[in-house]
C-alpha positions in Angstrom: -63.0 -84.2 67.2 -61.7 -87.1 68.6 -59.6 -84.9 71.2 -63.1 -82.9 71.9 -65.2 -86.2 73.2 -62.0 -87.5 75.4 -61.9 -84.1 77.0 -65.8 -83.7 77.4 -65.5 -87.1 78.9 -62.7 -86.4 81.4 -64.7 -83.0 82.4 -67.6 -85.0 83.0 -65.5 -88.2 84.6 -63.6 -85.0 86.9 -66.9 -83.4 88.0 -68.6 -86.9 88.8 -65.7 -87.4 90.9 -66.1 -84.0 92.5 -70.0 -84.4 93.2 -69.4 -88.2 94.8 -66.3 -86.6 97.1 -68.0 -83.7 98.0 -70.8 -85.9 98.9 -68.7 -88.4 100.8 -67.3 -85.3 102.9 -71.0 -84.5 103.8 -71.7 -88.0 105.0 -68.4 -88.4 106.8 -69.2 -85.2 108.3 -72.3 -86.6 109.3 -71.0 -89.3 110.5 -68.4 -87.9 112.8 -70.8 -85.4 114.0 -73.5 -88.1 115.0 -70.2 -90.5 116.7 -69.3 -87.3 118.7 -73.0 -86.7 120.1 -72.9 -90.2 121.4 -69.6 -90.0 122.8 -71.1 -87.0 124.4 -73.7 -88.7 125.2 -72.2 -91.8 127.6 -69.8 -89.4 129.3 -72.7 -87.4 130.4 -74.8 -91.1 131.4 -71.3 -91.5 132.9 -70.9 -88.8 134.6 -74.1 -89.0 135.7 -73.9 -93.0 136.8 -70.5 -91.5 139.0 -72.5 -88.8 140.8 -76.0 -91.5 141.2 -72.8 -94.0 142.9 -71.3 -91.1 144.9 -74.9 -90.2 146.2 -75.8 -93.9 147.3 -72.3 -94.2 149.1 -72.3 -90.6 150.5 -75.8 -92.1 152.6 -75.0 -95.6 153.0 -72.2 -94.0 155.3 -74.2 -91.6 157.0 -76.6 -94.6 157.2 -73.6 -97.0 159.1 -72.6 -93.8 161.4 -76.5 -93.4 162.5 -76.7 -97.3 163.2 -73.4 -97.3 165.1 -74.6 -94.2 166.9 -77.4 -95.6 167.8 -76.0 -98.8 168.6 -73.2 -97.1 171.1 -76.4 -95.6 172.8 -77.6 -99.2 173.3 -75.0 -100.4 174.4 -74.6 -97.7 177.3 -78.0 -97.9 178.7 -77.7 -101.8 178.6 -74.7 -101.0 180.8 -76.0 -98.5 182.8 -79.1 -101.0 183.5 -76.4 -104.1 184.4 -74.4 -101.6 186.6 -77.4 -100.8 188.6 -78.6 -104.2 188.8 -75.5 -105.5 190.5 -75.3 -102.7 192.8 -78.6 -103.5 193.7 -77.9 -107.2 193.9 -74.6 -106.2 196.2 -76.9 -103.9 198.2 -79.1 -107.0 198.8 -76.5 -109.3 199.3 -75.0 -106.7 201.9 -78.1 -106.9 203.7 -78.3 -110.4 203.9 -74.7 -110.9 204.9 -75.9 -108.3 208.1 -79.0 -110.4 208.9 -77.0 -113.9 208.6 -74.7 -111.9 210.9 -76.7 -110.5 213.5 -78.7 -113.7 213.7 -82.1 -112.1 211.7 -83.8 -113.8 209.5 -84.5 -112.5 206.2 -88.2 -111.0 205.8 -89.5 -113.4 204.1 
């Protein structure tokens, strides 16, 4: 009889231990599952932080070019305005040079 309760007891102490590791297993694989949706989870907010960055850089450039474009363009007609200015100040200077020359006086 004796022999009878220790081996009802070590069936019973072998399926407790079945049911508890069987139940650990689920909530490991629980666990792993839920640890792999967040990894999933930042590598997309990753990804998608990477793309956002690529975006703002991509138009800050295109932003620089349009400014230096547009700056090049100011820069010429600034020139173009000081090149005529001095031709028109050698012009009048010319002119002055033949009146001084000529003995005429300037119209004043």
């Amino acid at each position: 009889m004796r022999k009878i309760v220790i081996a009802t007891t070590a069936a019973v102490a072998a399926l407790s231990l079945a049911a508890c590791s069987e139940k650990t297993q689920d909530t490991t694989e629980a666990a792993a599952s839920s640890a792999a949706d967040d990894i999933n989870a930042m590598a997309s907010d990753a990804a998608s932080a990477v793309d956002n960055a690529g975006d703002k850089v991509k138009g800050s450039a295109a932003d620089a070019a349009e400014d230096a474009s547009e700056a090049a363009d100011d820069a010429r007609d600034a020139a173009a305005d000081a090149a005529a200015s001095a031709e028109q100040a050698a012009k009048d200077a010319a002119a002055e040079m033949d009146n001084n020359n000529t003995g005429n006086k300037p119209n004043q």
